[in-house]
C-alpha positions in Angstrom: 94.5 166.1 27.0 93.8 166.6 30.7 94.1 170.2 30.4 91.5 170.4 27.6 89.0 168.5 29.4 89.6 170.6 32.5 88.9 173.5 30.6 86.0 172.2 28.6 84.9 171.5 32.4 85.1 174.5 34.0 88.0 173.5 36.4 90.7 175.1 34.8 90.4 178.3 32.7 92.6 179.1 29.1 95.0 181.2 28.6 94.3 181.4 24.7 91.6 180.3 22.6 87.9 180.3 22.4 85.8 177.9 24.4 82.2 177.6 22.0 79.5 175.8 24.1 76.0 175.1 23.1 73.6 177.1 24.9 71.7 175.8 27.6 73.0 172.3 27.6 74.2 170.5 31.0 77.8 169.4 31.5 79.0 166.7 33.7 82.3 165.4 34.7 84.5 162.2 35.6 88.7 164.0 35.6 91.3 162.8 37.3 90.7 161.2 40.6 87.0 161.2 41.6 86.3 163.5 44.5 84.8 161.3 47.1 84.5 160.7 50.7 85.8 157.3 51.5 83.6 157.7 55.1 80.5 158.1 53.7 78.6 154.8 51.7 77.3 155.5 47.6 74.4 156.6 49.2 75.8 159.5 51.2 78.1 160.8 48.4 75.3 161.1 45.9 72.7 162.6 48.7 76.0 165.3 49.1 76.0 166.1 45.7 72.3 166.1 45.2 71.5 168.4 48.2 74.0 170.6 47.3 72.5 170.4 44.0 69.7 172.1 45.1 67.4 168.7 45.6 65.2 168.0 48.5 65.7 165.1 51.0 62.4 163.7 49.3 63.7 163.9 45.8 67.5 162.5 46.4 65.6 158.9 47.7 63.9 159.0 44.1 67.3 160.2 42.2 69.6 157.6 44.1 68.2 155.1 43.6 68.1 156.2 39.5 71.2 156.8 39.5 72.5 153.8 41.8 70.6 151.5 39.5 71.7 153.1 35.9 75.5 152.9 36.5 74.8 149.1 38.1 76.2 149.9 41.5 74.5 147.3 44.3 76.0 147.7 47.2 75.1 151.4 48.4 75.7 150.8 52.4 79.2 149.9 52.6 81.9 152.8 53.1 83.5 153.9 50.1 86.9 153.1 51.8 85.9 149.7 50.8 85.4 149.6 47.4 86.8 148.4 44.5 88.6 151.1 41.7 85.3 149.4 39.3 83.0 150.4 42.2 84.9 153.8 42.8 84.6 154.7 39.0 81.1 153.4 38.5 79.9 155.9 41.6 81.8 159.3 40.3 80.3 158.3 37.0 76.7 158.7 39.1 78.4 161.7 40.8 79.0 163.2 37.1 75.1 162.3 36.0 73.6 164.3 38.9 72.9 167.2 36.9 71.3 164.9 34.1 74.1 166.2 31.7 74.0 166.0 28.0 77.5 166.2 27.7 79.3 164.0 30.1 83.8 164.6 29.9 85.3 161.6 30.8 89.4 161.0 31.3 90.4 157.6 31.2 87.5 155.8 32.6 88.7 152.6 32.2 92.3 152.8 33.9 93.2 150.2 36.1 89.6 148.5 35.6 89.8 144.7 35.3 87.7 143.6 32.1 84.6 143.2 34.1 85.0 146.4 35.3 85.9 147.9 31.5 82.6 145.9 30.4 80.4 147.1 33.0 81.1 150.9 32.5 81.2 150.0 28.5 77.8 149.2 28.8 76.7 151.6 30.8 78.5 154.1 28.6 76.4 153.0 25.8 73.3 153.1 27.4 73.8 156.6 28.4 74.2 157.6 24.8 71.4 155.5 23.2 68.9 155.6 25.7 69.2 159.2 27.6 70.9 160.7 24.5 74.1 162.1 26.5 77.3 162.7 24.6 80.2 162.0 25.3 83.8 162.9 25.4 86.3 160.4 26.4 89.8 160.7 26.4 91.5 157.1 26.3 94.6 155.5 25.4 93.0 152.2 25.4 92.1 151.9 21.7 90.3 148.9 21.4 87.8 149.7 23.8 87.5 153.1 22.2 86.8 151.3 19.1 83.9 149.8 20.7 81.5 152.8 22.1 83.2 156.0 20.0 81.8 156.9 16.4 84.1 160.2 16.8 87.7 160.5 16.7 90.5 162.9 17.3 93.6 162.5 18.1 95.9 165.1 19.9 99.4 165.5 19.9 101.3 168.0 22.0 98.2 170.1 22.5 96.9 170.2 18.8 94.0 168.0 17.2 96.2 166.4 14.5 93.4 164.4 12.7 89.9 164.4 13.5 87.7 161.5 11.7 84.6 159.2 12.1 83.9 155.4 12.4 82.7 154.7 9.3 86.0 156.4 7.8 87.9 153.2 9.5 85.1 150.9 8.5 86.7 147.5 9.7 90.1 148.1 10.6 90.9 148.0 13.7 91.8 151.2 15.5 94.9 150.7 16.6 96.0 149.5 13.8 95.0 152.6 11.9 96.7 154.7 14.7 99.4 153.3 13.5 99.5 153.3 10.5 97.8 157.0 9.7 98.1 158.8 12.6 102.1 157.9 13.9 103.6 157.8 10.3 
């Protein structure tokens, strides 16, 4: 699944198949580890990214605090170094939105969160897709919490999309369940 998502990404490049984007649409990214700098505070990481990005010193003040505020992240002076995974994760999501993508790739977001932490970027998940219209592609093994944001499915298995469905195909059952069930059998 990694692979894929590097590739859909841009970080890694195929050595079969067909890549079909949509013109002109924006692409951001949360894979792996996040890439930041553990001396530098939120702040400094997303004034990197946004100056390399081609904004101005004016226009990053603007943009942080956007950014700083829409993925609920408070404390912008402390070092990096210092915070939490939930903290980590919630600023390379902010990395990922400098480009105002709208098609964000995420790889297990919610690994190692603590359920605050799963809620808060839930949320903030959601409010990316309803409010700013951004889709997005996670890849998860945590069903449940799939169940609650995803209205797409598809399930891979050894590099192949072995069955591909929506939300209102499960209805109320709960998604692992049907994993099991459907997808396992």
């Amino acid at each position: 699944k990694t692979t894929l998502l590097r590739i859909l990404a841009k970080l890694q490049t195929q050595t079969a198949g067909t890549i079909i984007k949509s013109e002109g649409s924006k692409m951001g990214a949360l894979i792996e580890v996040p890439a930041l700098y553990p001396t530098l505070s939120a702040r400094g990481n997303l004034e990197y990214q946004l100056r390399i990005s081609g904004y101005s010193k004016k226009e990053c003040k603007k943009k942080i605090r956007e950014l700083l505020s829409l993925v609920h992240l408070k404390d912008s002076r402390k070092l990096v170094m210092h915070y939490s995974l939930g903290m980590r994760q919630r600023l390379a999501l902010a990395m990922a939105l400098v480009s105002e993508p709208d098609f964000l790739i995420l790889d297990e977001p919610l690994n190692g969160l603590d359920p605050e932490g799963i809620k808060d970027i839930r949320s903030i998940l959601l409010e990316l897709n309803q409010k700013f219209n951004v889709t997005i592609l996670i890849s998860s093994h945590i069903l449940g919490e799939l169940q609650k944001v995803a209205t797409d499915y598809g399930f891979l298995k050894n590099g192949i999309l072995i069955r591909e469905f929506s939300s209102s195909e499960i209805e109320d059952e709960d998604l692992e369940v049907f994993y099991f069930k459907n997808i396992l059998s």
